[in-house]
SENU-947061 format. One record per residue: residue in one letter; x, y, z negated of N, C-alpha, C, O in turn. Coordinates in steps of 0.1 Angstrom, whole numbers, plus 5000, padded with zeros to 4 digits. Atoms other than C-alpha are relative to their C-alpha. Example, Ala and Ser with C-alpha at 12.3 -4.5 7.8 and 13.67 -1.06 7.14 Angstrom:
BEGIN
A500949885000512349554922500950125000501950124993/S499149895000513749894929499250114992499750224991/
This chain:
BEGIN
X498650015002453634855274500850045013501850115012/X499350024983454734855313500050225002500850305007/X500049845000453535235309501050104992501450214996/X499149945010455835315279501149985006501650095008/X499150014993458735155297500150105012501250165011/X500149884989458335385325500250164994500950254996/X499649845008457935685301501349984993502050084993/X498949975005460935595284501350035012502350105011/X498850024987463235515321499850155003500750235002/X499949844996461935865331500850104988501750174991/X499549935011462636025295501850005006502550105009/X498350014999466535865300500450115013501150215013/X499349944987466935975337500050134996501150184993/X500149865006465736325326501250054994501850154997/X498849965010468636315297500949995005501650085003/X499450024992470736175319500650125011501850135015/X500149894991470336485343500350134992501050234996/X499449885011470836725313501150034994501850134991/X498050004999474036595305500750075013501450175014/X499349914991475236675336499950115003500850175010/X499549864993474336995341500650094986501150204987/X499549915008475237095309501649965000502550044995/X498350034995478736945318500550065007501750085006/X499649934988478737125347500150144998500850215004/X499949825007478037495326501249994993501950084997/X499050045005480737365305501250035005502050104999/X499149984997482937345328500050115009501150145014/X499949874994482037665347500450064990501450134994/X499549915010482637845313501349964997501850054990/X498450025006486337675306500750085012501750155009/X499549944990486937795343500150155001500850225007/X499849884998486138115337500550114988501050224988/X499149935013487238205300501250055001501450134991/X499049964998490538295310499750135003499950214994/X500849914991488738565334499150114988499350244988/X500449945010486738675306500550074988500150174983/X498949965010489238725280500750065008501550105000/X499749894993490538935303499950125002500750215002/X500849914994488139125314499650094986499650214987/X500249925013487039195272501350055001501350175001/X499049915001490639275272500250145005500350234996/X499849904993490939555300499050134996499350244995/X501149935006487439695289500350084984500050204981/X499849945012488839715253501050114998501550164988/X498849895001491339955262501249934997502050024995/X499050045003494039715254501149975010502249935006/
């Protein structure tokens, strides 16, 4: 049992750590969509 608790605390922290970085891509991509929609614009000849 003492083993499974350990595999589950590790499992969380892990998930834990995946939220955040997918929070952190997240919010690199809101920072830069402006930038991008841009950039498809100028490329598109528009």
């Amino acid at each position: 049992m003492n083993r499974q608790q350990e595999q589950l605390r590790q499992m969380t922290s892990d998930m834990q750590e995946l939220t955040r970085r997918l929070l952190d891509l997240s919010n690199v991509y809101k920072s830069l969509e402006p930038l991008l929609l841009r950039l498809d614009s100028l490329l598109s000849g528009r």
